[in-house]
PAKOL-596139 format. One line per 3 residues: for each residue x, y, z of N, C-alpha, C, O, CB. Coordinates in steps of 0.2 Angstrom, whole numbers, plus 5000, padded with zeros to 4 digits. Glycine has a CB too. Example, Ala and Ser with C-alpha at 12.3 -4.5 7.8 and 13.67 -1.06 7.14 Angstrom:
2
5066:4972:5039:5062:4978:5039:5066:4984:5039:5071:4983:5042:5057:4978:5045  5064:4989:5035:5068:4995:5036:5064:5000:5039:5067:5006:5040:5070:4997:5029
***
This chain:
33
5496:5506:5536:5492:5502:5532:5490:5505:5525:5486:5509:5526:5486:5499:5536  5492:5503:5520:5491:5505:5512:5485:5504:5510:5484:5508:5505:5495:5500:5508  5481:5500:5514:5473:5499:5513:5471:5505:5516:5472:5509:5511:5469:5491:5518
5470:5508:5520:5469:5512:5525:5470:5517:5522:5465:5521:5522:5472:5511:5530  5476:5519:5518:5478:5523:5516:5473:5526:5510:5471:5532:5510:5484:5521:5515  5473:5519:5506:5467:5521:5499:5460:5523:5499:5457:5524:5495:5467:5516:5494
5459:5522:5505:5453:5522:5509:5451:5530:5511:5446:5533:5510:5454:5516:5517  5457:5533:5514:5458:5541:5516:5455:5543:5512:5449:5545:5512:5464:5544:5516  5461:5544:5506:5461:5544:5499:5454:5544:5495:5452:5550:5494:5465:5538:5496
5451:5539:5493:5444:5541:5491:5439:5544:5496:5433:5546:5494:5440:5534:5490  5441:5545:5502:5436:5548:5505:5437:5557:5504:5432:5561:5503:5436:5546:5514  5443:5558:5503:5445:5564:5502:5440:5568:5498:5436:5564:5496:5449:5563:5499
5439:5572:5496:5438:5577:5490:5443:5578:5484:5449:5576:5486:5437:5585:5493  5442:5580:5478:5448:5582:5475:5451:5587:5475:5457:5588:5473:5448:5581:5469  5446:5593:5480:5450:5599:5483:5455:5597:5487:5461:5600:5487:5445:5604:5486
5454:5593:5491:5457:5591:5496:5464:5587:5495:5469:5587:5499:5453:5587:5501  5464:5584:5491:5469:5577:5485:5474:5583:5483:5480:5584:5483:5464:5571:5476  5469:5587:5480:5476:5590:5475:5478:5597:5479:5477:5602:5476:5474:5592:5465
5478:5597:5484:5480:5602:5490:5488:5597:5492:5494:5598:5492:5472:5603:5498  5485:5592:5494:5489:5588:5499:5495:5584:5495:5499:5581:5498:5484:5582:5502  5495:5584:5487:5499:5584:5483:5505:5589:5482:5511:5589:5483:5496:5582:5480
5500:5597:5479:5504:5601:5480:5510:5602:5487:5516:5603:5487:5499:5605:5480  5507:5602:5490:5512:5602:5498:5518:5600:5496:5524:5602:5496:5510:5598:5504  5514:5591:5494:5521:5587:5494:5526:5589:5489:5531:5592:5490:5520:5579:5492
5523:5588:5484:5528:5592:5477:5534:5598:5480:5540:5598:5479:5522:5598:5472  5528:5604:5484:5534:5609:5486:5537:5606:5492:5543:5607:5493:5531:5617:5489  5535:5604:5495:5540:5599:5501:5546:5596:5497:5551:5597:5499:5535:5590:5506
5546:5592:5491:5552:5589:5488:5555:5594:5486:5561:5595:5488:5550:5585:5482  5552:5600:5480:5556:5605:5478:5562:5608:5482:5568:5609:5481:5550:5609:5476  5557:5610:5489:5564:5613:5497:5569:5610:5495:5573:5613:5492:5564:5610:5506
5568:5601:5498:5574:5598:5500:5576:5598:5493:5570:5597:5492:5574:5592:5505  5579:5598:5488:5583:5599:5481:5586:5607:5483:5592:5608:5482:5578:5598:5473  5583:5611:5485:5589:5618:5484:5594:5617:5490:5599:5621:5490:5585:5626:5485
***
């Protein structure tokens, strides 16, 4: 649910946001090598 989703999302911290971004980023970066 996308609602739900943005709901996480603001409940979050921005410590927590830009942690959970980073990941993803290096999760994409892996699968390309």
């Amino acid at each position: 649910n996308l609602r739900q989703t943005v709901i996480n999302i603001e409940k979050m911290s921005e410590k927590e946001l830009r942690e959970d971004v980073m990941d993803l980023i290096e999760g994409e970066v892996e699968e390309e090598k």
